[in-house]
C-alpha positions in Angstrom: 169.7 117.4 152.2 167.3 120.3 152.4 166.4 123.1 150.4 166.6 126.5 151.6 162.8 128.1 150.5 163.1 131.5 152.5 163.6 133.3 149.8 160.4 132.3 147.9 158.1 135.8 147.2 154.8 133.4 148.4 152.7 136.6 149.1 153.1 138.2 145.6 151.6 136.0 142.9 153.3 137.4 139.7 156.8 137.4 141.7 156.0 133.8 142.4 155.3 132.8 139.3 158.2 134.4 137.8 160.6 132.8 140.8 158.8 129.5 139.8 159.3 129.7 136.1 162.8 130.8 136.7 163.4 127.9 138.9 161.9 124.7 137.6 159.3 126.4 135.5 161.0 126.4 131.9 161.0 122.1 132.0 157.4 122.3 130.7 158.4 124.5 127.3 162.1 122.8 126.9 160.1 119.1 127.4 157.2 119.9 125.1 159.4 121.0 121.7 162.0 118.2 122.2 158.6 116.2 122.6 157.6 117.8 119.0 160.9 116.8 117.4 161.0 113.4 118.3 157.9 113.1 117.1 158.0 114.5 113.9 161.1 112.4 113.5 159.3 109.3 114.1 156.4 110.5 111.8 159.2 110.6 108.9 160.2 107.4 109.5 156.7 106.1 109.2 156.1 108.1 106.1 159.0 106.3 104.5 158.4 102.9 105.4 154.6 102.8 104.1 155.3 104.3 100.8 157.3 100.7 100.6 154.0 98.8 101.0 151.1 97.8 98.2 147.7 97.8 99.2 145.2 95.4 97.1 141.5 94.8 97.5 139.7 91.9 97.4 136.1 91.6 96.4 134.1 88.5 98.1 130.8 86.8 96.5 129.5 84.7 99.2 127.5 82.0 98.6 123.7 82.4 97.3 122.6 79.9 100.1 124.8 80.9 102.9 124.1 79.0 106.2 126.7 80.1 108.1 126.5 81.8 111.4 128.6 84.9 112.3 130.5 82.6 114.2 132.4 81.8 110.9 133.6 85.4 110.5 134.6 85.7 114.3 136.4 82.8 113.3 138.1 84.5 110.1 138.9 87.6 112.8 140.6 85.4 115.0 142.7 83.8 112.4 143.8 87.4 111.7 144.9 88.0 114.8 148.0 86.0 113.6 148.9 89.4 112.2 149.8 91.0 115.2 153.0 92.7 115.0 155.1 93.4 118.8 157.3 95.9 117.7 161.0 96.4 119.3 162.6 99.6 119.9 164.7 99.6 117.0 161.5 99.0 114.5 159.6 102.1 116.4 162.7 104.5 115.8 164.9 103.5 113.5 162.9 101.5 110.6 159.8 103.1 111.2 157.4 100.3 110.9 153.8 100.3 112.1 151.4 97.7 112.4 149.6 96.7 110.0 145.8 96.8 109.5 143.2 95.5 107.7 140.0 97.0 106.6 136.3 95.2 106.3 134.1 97.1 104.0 130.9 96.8 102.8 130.3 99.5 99.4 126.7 100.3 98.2 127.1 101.8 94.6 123.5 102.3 93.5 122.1 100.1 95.7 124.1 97.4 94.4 126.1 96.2 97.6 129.9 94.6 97.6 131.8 93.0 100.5 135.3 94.1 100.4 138.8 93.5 102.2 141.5 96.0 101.8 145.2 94.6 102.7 149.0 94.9 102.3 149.2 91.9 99.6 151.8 90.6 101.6 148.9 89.1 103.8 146.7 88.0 100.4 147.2 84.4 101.1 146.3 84.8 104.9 143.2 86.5 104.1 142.0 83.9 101.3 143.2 81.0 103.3 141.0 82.1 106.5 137.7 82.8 104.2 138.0 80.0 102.4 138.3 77.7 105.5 135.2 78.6 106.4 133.4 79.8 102.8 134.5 77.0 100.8 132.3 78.1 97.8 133.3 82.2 97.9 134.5 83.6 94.9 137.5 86.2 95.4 138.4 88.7 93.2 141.3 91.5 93.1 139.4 94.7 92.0 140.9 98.2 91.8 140.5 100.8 94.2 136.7 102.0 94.2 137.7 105.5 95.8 140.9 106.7 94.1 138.5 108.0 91.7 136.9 110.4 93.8 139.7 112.8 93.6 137.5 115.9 94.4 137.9 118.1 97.6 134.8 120.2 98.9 132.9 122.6 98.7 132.3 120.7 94.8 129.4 122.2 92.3 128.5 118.6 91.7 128.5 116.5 94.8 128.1 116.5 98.5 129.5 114.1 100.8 127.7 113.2 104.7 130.3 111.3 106.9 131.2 110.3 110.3 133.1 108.2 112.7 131.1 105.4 114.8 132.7 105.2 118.5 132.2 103.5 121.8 130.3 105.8 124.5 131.7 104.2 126.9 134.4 102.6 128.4 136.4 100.1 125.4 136.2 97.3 128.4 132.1 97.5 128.0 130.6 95.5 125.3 127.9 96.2 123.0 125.4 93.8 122.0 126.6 90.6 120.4 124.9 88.2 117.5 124.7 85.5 120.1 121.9 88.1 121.8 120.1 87.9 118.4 119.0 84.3 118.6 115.6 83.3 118.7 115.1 81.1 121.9 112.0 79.6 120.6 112.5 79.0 117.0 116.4 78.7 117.5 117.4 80.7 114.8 119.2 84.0 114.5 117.7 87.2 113.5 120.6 88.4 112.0 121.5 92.3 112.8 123.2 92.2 109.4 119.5 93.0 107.8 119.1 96.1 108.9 122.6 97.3 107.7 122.2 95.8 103.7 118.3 96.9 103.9 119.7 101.0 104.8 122.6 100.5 101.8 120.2 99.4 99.2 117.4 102.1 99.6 120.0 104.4 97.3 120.0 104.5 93.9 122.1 105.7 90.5 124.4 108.1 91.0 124.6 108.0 95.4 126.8 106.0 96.9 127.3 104.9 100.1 130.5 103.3 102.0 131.0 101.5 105.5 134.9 100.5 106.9 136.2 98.6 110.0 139.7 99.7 110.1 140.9 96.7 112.4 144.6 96.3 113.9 145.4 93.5 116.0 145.5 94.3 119.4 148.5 93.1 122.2 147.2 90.0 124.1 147.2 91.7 127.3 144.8 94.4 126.0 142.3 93.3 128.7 144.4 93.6 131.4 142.8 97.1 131.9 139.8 96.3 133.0 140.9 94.9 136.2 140.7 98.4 137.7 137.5 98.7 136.0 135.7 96.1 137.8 137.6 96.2 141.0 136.2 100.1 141.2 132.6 98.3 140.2 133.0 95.9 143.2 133.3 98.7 145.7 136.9 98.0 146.0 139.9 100.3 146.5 141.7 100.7 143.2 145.6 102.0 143.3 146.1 104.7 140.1 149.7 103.6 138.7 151.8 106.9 138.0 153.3 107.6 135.2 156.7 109.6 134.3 154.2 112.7 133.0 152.4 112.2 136.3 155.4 112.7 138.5 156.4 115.4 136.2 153.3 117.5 136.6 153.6 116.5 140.3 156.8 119.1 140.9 154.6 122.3 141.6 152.6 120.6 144.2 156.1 118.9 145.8 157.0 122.1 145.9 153.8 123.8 147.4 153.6 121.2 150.1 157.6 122.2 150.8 156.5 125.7 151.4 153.0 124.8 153.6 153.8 121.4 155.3 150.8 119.5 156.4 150.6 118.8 160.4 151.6 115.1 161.2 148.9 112.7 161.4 148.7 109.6 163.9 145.8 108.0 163.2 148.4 105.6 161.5 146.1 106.0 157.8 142.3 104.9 157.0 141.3 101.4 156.9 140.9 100.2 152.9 137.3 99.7 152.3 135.7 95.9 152.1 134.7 94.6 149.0 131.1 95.7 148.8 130.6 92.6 145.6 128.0 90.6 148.0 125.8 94.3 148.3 126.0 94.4 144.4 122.7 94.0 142.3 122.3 91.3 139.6 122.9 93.9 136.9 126.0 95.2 138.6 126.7 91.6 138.5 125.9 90.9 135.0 128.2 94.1 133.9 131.0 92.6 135.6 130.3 89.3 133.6 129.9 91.0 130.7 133.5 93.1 131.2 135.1 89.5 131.7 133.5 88.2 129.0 134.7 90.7 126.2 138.5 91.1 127.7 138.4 87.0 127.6 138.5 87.4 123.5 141.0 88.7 121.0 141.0 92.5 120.4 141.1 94.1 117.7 141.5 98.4 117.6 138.9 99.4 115.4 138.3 102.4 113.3 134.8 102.6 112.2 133.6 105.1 109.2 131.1 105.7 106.9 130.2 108.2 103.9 127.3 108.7 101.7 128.2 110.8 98.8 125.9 111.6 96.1 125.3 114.1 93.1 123.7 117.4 94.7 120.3 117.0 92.4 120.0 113.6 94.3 122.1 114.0 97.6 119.4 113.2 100.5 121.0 113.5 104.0 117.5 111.5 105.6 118.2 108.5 103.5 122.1 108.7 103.7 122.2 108.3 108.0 119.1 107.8 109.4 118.9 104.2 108.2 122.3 102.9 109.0 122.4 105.0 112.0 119.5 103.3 113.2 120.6 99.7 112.3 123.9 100.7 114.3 121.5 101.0 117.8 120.4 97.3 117.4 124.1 97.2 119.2 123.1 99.4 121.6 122.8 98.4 125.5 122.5 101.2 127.1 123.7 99.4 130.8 126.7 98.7 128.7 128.3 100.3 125.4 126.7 101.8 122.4 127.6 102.9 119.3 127.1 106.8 118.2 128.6 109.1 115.8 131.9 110.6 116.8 130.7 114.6 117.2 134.2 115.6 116.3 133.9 114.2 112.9 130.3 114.2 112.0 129.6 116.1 108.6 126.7 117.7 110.8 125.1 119.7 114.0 127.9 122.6 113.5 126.8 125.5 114.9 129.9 128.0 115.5 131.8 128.9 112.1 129.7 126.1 110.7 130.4 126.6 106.8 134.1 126.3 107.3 134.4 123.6 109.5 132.0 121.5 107.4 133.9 121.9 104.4 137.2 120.9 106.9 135.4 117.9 107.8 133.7 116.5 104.9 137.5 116.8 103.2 139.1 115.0 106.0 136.8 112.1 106.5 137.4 111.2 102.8 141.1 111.4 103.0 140.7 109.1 106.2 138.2 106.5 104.4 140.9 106.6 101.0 143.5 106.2 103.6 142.3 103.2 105.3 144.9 102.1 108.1 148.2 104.2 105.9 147.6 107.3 108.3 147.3 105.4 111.5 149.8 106.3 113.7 150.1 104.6 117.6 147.3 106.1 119.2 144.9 106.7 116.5 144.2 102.9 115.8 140.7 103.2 117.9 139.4 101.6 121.2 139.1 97.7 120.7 136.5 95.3 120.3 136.7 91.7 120.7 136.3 89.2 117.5 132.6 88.3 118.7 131.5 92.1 118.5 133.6 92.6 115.0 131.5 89.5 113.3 128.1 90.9 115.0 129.2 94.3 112.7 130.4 92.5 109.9 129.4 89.6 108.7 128.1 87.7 105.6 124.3 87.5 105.6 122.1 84.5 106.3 120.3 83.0 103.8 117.2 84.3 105.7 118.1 87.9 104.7 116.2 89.1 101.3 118.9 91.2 99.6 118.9 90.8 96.1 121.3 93.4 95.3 124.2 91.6 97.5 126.9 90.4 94.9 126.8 86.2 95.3 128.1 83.5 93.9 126.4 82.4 91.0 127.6 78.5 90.7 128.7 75.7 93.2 132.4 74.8 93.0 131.9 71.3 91.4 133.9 68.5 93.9 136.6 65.9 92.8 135.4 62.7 91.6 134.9 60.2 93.9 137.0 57.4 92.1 140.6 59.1 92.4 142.9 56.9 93.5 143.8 57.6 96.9 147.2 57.2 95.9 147.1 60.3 93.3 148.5 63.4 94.4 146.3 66.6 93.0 148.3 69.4 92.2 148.1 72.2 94.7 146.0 74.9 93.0 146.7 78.8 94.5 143.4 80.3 95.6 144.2 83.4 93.3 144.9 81.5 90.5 142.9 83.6 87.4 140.9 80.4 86.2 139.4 80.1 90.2 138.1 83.8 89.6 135.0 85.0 88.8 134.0 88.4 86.7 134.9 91.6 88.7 131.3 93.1 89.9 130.2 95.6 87.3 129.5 98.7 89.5 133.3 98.2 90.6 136.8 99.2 88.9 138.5 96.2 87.8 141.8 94.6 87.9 
């Protein structure tokens, strides 16, 4: 079959465009609104289905003499992975059901800091189950909501509000520094990165506030099968670009420009692939490759990371809000890999064009996002992913050798069963959230 092009204006540009737009040209506009509409269908659906959900939040007291590593949280992560929800055709369009996410915070209310887990309750007894396993003496409590009280939009006569985003630089498939790099080789120890963090949270004081979240959605188990291309192009090797359906649709003008010029026939019969240049590779291009294989090896979580500092305007100091935490965020930092930074498209700060207006936009919408948690996360926003080894280096409970006074602990041992039960003797099962297990909400918090 061919296609007769003689009529094409080619030497008058606006004649060709119109020709063009006449012929194939109106796709794009006709594509992009049914686009819209199916979209904003979907979006209904999801609207729907998570006004059926109830969120809780659960307050942990770890134990005053914690000796566990952050390898016990990775190992709470991973647990959590069990959470991961494939959805089918029919749940994407015609239930509407998204995945569902957790979210690790850690709350500084005057100083006094709280670790906290926000959840749909249906997943209470997963997330009680996991910490217990590996915190056997942690107390958890069901507290209420410690932002639905900040119902206050901006610009506010009494408080100010500093925010951001904290994203990958780089790449998702490049990891940032891990806790297993914080281990003394001599003393065998750890010098645990979670110091730095609680030391920056407790240098507020009455009336400022400050909030960090890890908005975490389980990840598919192939999530690492991107990086293949990755290292392949590393190695010096010839990496294939998949198409798409969008790439072959923005493919027609060119189709159609090569129609009108054909390119001369070529007989060199096509360029020899080029060797794999991995033995001319240096030991950090080496160790980069290693460290890609490494991360893609774990489970995956997409994370969302955020953080606020909001304060009364007679207190509100922006130095002691972000400089501290943003600086204990670098200890992750390798700059040959991935580093953490604030996400300029977010940050409450360095506006320079229109810069009233679009602070005011931001601070509003980074506290709708923090009170949201995961409920606004839509395929696509969940984040890039990290593995469970870098999600416990960023959140974790703190060793025993970190002085923070103002962390909220256990204040008694869980007393064991006496040793002369008969063996015989079945215990009744207890539930973890039964009330006389609990201890006293934290003070600084709302309560049940």
């Amino acid at each position: 079959m061919e296609i007769d092009l003689t009529g094409v204006p080619i030497n008058n540009p606006i004649a060709f465009a119109w020709w063009f737009f006449r012929a194939v040209g109106w796709i794009y506009p006709v594509f992009l609104f049914c686009y819209g509409l199916i979209l904003a269908y979907q979006n209904w659906l999801r609207n729907n289905y998570r006004k059926q959900r109830k969120y809780i939040l659960l307050a942990i007291d770890i134990p005053k003499n914690n000796e566990q590593t952050p390898r016990a949280v990775e190992n709470i992560f991973s647990h959590l992975s069990g959470a991961h929800q494939p959805l089918k055709w029919y749940q994407n369009w015609w239930t509407g059901e998204i995945k569902d996410s957790f979210s690790f915070e850690i709350v500084s209310i005057g100083g006094y800091i709280q670790f906290i887990v926000h959840l749909v309750d249906k997943y209470r007894d997963l997330v009680e189950a996991v910490i217990y396993a590996q915190y056997p003496d942690a107390e958890i409590t069901e507290i209420e909501d410690y932002t639905k009280h900040w119902n206050i939009k901006f610009p506010n006569d009494k408080y100010n509000l500093l925010g951001s985003e904290i994203v990958l630089a780089k790449n998702q498939y490049y990891p940032i520094i891990t806790y297993k790099e914080f281990e003394d080789s001599v003393a065998g120890d750890i010098k645990d990165p979670m110091a730095s963090i609680l030391e920056a949270m407790t240098r507020i004081g009455p009336g400022e506030e400050m909030w960090l979240q890890y908005v975490i959605t389980p990840a598919d188990n192939d999530w690492g099968e991107g990086a293949n291309s990755l290292m392949e192009k590393l190695k010096g090797a010839k990496v294939e670009h998949k198409k798409t359906i969008l790439d072959y649709l923005f493919d027609i003008p060119n189709f159609i420009l090569e129609g009108l010029n054909p390119a001369p026939a070529s007989d060199s019969g096509g360029a020899a692939a080029p060797p794999n240049q991995i033995i001319y590779l240096t030991q950090g291009e080496k160790d980069t490759i290693g460290a890609i294989e490494h991360k893609t090896g774990k489970i995956g979580f997409h994370a969302r990371i955020r953080f606020i500092y909001i304060a009364e305007k007679r207190l509100y100091t922006p130095a002691r809000g972000s400089s501290g935490l943003y600086g204990a965020f670098k200890q992750f930092n390798d700059l040959g890999l991935n580093s953490l930074k604030p996400d300029a498209k977010t940050y409450t700060g360095g506006i320079v064009f229109f810069k009233q207006r679009r602070l005011i936009s931001r601070r509003n919408r980074i506290l709708y996002r923090y009170k949201s948690r995961g409920h606004w996360l839509s395929p696509g926003d969940y984040g890039k992913i990290l593995n469970t080894e870098e999600l416990a280096s960023l959140w974790h409970f703190p060793l025993l050798t970190v002085k923070a006074p103002l962390v909220k602990k256990t204040e008694a041992k869980r007393s064991e069963a006496p040793i002369g039960l008969p063996v015989e003797t079945r215990i009744p099962h207890v539930r973890p959230d039964d009330p006389s297990l609990k201890s006293e909400p934290p003070r600084n918090l709302p309560t049940a």
